[in-house]
C-alpha positions in Angstrom: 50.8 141.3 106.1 47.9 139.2 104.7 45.3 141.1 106.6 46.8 144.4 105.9 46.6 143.6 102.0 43.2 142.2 102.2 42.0 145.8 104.5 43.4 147.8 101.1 42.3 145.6 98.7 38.6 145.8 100.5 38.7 149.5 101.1 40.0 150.3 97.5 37.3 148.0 95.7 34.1 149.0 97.9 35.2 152.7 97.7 36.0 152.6 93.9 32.9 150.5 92.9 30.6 153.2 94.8 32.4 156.1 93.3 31.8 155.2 90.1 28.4 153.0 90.1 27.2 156.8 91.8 28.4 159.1 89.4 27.7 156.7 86.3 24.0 157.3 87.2 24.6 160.8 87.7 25.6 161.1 84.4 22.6 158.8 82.9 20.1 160.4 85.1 20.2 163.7 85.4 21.3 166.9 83.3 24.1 169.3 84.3 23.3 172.0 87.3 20.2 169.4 87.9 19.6 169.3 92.0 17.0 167.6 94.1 17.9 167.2 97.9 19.1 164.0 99.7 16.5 163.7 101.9 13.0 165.3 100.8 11.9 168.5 103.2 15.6 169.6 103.7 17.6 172.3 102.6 21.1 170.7 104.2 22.0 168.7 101.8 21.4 167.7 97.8 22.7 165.7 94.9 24.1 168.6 92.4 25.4 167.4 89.2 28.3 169.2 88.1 31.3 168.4 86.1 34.7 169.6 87.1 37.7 170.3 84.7 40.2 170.6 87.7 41.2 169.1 90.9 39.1 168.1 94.1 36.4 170.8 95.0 36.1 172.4 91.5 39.5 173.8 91.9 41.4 174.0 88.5 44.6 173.7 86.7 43.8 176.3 84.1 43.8 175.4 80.0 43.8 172.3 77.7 47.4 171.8 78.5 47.0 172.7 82.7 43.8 169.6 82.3 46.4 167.5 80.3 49.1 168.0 82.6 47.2 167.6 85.8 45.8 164.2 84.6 49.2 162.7 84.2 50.7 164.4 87.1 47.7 162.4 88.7 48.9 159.3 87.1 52.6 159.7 88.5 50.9 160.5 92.0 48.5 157.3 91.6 51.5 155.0 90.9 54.0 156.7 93.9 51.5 156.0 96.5 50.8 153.0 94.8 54.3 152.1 95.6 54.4 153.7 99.3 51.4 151.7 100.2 53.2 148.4 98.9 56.4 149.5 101.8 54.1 150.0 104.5 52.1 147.4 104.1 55.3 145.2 104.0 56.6 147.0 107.3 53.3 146.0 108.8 52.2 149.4 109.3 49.1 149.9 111.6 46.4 148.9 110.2 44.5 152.3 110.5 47.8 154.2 108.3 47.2 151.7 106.0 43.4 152.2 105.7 44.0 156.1 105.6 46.7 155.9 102.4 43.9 153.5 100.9 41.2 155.8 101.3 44.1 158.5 99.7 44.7 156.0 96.7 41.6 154.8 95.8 40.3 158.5 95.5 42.7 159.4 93.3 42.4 156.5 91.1 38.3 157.3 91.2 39.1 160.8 89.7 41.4 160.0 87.1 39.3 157.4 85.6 37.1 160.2 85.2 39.5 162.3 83.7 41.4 159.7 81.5 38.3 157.7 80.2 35.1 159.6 80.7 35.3 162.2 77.7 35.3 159.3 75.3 32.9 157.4 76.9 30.3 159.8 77.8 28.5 162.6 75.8 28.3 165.8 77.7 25.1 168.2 77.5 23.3 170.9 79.8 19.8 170.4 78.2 20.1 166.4 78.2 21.1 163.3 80.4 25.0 162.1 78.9 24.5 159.1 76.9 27.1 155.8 77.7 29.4 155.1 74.4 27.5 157.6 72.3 27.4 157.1 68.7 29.4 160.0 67.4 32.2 160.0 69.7 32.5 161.4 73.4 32.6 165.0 74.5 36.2 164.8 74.9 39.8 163.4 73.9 41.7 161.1 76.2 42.9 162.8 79.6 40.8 165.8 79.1 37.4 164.6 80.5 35.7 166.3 83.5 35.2 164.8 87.1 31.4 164.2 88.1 30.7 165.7 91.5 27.1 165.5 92.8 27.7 165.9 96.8 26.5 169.6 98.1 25.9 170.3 101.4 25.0 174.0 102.3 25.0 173.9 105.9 24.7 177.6 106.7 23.2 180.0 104.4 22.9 184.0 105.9 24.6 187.3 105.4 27.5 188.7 106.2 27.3 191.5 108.9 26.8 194.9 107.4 29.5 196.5 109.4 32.0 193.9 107.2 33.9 195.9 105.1 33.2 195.3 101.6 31.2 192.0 101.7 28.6 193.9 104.6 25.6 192.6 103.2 26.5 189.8 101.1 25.2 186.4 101.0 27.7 184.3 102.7 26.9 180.6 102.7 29.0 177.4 104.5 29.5 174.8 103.2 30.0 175.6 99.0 32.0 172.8 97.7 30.8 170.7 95.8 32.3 167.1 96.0 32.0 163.1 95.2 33.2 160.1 97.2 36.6 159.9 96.2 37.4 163.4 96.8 35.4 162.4 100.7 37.7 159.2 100.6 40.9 161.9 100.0 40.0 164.1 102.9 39.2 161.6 105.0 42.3 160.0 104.8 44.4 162.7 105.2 42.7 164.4 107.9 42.5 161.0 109.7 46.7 160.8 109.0 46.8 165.0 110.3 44.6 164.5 113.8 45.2 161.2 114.8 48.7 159.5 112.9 50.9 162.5 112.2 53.8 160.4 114.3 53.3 157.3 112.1 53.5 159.3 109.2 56.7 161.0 110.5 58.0 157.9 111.2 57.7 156.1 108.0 58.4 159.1 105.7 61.9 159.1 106.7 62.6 155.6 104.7 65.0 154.7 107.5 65.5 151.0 106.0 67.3 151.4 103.1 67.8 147.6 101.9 64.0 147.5 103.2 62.9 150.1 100.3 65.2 148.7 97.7 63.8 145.2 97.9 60.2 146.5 97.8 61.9 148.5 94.8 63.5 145.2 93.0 61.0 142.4 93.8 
C-alpha cells in the first residue's frame, strides 16, 4: 500500500509541477498563435501557444455558462477519481492501474487550475506576452479562464485525393490537435487502461466489496 501511495503521490507531483512550470512560461514568453518548432530544421513538431475555452484538444462546451459548468463538472470528476484512486490503492491494485488513474487525475487537476485560477491571475493579449498578477485585474472571473496548450505536432501535411468527393483537393493535414501535458497525461492513461488493463478495470469497476467501499467511504 505504501509503495502504491508513494508511485501516485510521485507521478501526480512530477506531472503537475511540469504542466504548470511549462505553460506558466508559455504565458510569460510568448504571445498568442506565437510558434517556433521543438527542434530547429523541423516541420514535425512546434510549441504553439494557444488558449482553449473548452475541454482537452480545443474541444468546447459552448457559452459562459457551458465554460462555468464544465469547470465544476471537472471539479466533481477531480474529486470521484480522487476517491476511486484512494479504493484501489487500498485493494493493492497493480501498480501499473494505479499509475494509469494517476496519470488520469493529475491531468485533470492540471486543467482545472487553469480554468479555476488562471483568468485572475494572468492577463490575456494577442499583441503581448500575459503578465503574472497584473495590476488591473486578470482577463477573467473565477472558473472561466482558458487552458494553455502549446504541444503541436503535424505529422503529415498533403492533399486529399482529387477523386474525394467534396474535400478532392483540400489540404488534409495529421496530426491537428493541439495539446499540453496534462491532456498527454489523460490519454496516456486511458489508452494504457484500453490496450493493456481493460480486465483490471473490469474487475474493479464492479465494487464487489461492499464493506470494502464503505470503509474507504467512512474513514
Amino acid at each position: 500500500m505504501r509503495k502504491r501511495t508513494l508511485l501516485a503521490i510521485s507521478i501526480f507531483i512530477v506531472v503537475l509541477t511540469l504542466d504548470q512550470w511549462l505553460k506558466f512560461w508559455v504565458k510569460t514568453n510568448m504571445t498568442i498563435g506565437d510558434m517556433f518548432p521543438i527542434i530547429e530544421g523541423t516541420e514535425k513538431g512546434y510549441i504553439h501557444f494557444i488558449e482553449n475555452p473548452g475541454m482537452a484538444f480545443g474541444l468546447e462546451l459552448g457559452g459562459r455558462i457551458g465554460k462555468i459548468l464544465l469547470t465544476l463538472l471537472r471539479i466533481v470528476f477531480i474529486f470521484a477519481l480522487g476517491w476511486a484512486l484512494r479504493y484501489l490503492i487500498r485493494q493493492k491494485a497493480p501498480m501499473g492501474f494505479i499509475a494509469a488513474i494517476s496519470l488520469i487525475l493529475v491531468g485533470a487537476v492540471g486543467n482545472i487550475v487553469d480554468s479555476v485560477f488562471y483568468g485572475v491571475l494572468f492577463s490575456s493579449s494577442y499583441h503581448s506576452v500575459a503578465t503574472f498578477l497584473p495590476e488591473g485585474g486578470g482577463y477573467a472571473p473565477w472558473l472561466e479562464g482558458k487552458v494553455v496548450d502549446m504541444f503541436y505536432f503535424p505529422l503529415i501535411r498533403t492533399e486529399y485525393p482529387s477523386w474525394v468527393p467534396v474535400l478532392g483537393g483540400k489540404p488534409f493535414e495529421f496530426f491537428r490537435p493541439i495539446f499540453n501535458v496534462a491532456d498527454a497525461a489523460i490519454s496516456v492513461g486511458v489508452m494504457s487502461i484500453f490496450l493493456f488493463m481493460r480486465k483490471t478495470f473490469n474487475k474493479y469497476a464492479k465494487f464487489d466489496d461492499k464493506k470494502e467501499i464503505l470503509d474507504s467511504v467512512t474513514e
